[in-house]
N, C-alpha and C positions, 0 to 999 in steps of 0.2 A: 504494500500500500504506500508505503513512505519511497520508494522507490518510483511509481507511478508518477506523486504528486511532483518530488525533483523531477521528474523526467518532463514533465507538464509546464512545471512553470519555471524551469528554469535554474530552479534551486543548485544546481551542481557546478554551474559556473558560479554563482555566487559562493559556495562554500570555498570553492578553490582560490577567489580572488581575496575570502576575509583571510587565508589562513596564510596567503601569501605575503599579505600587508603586515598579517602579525609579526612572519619571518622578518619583513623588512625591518619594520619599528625597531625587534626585538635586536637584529642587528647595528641597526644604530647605534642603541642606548649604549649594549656593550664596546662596541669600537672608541665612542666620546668617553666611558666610563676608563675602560683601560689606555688611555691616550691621555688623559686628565693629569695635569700637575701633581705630586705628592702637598704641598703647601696649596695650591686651591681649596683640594680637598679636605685638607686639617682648617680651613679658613672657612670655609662652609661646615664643618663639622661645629666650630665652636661658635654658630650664629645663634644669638639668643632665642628662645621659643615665644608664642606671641605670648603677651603679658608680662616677659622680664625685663627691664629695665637691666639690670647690669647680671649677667651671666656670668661673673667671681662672686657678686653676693647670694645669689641662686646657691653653689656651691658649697656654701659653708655653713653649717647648723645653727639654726636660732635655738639661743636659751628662752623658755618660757617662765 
């Protein structure tokens, strides 16, 4: 049945073209990832999260 309806409307060229695209994306991310400076990535590593204000006082244990 599920064979039919791909066969009908088309469905199997679209399957091949999402998983192609995913390939592509998926190669991308990894090529810019592994390409990527070692200090970029320590430099985005210690960007504050949204709400902190200074990401050393984040860090360090408040006495209550």
């Amino acid at each position: 049945m599920l064979q039919q309806l791909a066969g009908e409307t088309g469905g199997s060229g679209w399957a091949i073209a999402s998983m192609l695209f995913f390939f592509g994306v998926w190669v991308a991310v990894t090529v810019a990832t592994w390409r990527a400076r070692s200090e970029v990535m320590d430099e985005r590593a210690r960007l504050p999260l949204d709400g902190e204000a200074d990401p050393a006082a984040a860090a360090v244990p408040r006495e209550s």
